[in-house]
N, C-alpha and C positions, 0 to 999 in steps of 0.2 A: 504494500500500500504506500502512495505516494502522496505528496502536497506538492501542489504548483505555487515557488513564488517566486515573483518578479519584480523588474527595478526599471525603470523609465526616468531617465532627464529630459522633462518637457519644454524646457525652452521657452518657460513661459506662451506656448502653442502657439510661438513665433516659427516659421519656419525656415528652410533655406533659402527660399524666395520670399521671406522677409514679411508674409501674409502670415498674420496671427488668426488662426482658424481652430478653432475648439474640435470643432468637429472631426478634424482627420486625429486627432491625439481620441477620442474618443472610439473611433473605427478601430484605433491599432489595440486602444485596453481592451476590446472585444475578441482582436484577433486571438491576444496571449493566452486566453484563457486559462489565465490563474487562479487560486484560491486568496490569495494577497501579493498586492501591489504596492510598491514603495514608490514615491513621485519624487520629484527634485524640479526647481524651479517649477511650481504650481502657481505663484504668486507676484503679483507685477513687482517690480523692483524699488518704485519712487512713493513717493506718499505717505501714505495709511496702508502699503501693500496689497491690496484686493486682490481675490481671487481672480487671475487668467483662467483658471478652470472653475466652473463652479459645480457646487453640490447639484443644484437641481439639475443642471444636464447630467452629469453623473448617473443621478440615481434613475432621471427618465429614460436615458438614454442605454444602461449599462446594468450587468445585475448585482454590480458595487455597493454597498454601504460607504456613505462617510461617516466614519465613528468619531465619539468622544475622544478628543485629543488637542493638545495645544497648541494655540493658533497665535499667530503675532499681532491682529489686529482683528478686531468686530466683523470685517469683511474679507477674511482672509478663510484660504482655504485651509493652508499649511503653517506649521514655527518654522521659521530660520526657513521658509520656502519649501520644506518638505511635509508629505502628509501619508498615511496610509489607506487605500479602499482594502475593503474584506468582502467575501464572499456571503449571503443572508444565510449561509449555512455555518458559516464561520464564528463562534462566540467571544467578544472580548472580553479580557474580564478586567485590564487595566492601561492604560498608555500615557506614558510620563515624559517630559523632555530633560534633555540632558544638554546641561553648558558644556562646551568644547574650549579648551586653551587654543591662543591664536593672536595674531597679527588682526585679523579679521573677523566679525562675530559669526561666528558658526554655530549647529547646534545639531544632535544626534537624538530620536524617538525611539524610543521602547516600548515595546509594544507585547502585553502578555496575555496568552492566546488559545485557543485551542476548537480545534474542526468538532464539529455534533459528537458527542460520545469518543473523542479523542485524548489524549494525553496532553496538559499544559505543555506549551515553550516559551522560549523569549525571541523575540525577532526584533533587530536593532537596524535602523537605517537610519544614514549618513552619507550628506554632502562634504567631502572634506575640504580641507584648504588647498591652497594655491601653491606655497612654499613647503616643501619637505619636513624642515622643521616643524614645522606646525603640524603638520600630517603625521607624523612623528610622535608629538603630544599627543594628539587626539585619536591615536591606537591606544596609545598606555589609559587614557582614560577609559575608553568605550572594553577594552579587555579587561578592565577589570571589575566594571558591569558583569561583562560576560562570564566571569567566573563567579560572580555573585551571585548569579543564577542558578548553578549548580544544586542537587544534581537534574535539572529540568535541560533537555538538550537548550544551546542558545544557537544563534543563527544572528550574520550581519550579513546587509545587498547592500548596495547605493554606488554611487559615483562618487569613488575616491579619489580621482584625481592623480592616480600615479602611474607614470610611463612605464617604471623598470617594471622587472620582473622579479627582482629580488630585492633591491633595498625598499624601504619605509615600512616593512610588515614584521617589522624585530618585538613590535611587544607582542605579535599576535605569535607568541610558542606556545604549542600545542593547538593550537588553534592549524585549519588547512583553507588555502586561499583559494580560490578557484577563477579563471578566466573565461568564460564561455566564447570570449571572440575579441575582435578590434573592433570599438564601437563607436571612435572620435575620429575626423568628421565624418558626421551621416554620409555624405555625399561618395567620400573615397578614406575607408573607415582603415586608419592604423594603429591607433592610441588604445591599448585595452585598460582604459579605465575605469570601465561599470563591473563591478563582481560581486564576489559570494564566500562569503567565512562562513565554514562550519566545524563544529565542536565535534569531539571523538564519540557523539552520542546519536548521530546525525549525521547522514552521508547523500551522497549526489548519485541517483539515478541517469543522469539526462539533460542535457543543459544546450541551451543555445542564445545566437544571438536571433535577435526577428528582422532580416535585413530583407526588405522590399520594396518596392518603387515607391509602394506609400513613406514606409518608417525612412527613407531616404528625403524625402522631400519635408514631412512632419514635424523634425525638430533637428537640431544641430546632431542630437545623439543618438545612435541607435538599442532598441529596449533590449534588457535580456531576461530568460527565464531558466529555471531549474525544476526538476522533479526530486524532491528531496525523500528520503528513508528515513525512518526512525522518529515520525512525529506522530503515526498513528498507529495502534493498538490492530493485532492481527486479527483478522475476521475468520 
């Protein structure tokens, strides 16, 4: 038995033709067909942040839930521009935001979970920073969340923001990174910087990026998804 979850930088559902359309960032969360979805850049940038995406197209449009969880402003969809949809099958039982160290104000959601008649976990996502160091802190914080949660599997997605392949994931020991693909820029994608942390309790069936003409056009990034093991109870 598996869980589908994914991670989308929406670009504020600006896209690479510079048309901000709600609607193709909503065609591609239908494509994924995940259990839970992590967003990055949900939320316009200037202001009061308001929602680029909103709830109600979401929930008419998608069979998403927007749940309870921290928002930056009255009209916003996301904290720190990030947000999580669940599946109406999906029960939350808590979603908390977490300050990230940094040059830049950043912020990391947790989110504690579990599918109808499933086993609790913890699913963490995170926009990181720009500069290493900072990416750097804000592993050492967000891992030690992650082992807070023990012994309940935890799980991190989002767009991290890191080129290598090996440096900046040094506080994640015992933790395993996972890449599904290059997914910066949409257009001609090399940077694999959207991924997947998982705990020794929780492992990857299946994983990819969703690259199509649409998710090429739709947002600077392209989404990814996994099928994860060890979150639900054998039938």
């Amino acid at each position: 038995m598996t869980l589908r979850i994914a991670s989308y930088n929406i670009h504020k559902c600006v896209g690479v033709d510079r048309r901000r359309d709600p609607n193709r960032i909503i065609e591609v969360l239908n494509t994924l067909d995940a259990d839970i979805v992590a967003l990055q850049e949900v939320d316009r940038r200037r202001g009061a942040r308001p929602a680029a995406l909103t709830a109600s197209l979401i929930e008419a449009e998608t069979d998403f839930c927007t749940i309870e969880q921290p928002r930056t402003g009255p009209d916003s969809l996301g904290w720190h521009g990030q947000a999580f949809l669940v599946r109406k099958t999906v029960e939350m039982i808590d979603c908390k935001g977490i300050e990230l160290p940094g040059l830049e104000p950043r912020g990391a959601l947790h989110l504690h979970i579990k599918a109808e008649g499933d086993l609790p976990f913890s699913i963490f996502a995170a926009h990181l920073g720009l500069r290493r160091a900072d990416r750097r802190a804000q592993w050492t914080r967000i891992a030690k969340e992650m082992l807070a949660a023990s012994p309940a599997p935890a799980l991190a997605i989002g767009d991290f923001n890191e080129w290598s392949g090996r440096s900046g994931f040094e506080a994640l020991s015992g933790f395993s990174v996972h890449a599904p693909g290059a997914t910066y820029p949409s257009v001609a994608p090399v940077g694999k910087l959207d991924r997947i942390v998982t705990c020794n309790r929780a492992s990857i069936a299946k994983m990819a990026v969703l690259d199509t003409q649409l998710t090429r056009r739709a947002s600077d990034h392209l989404p990814i998804w996994a099928d994860v093991k060890g979150l639900r109870r054998r039938r």
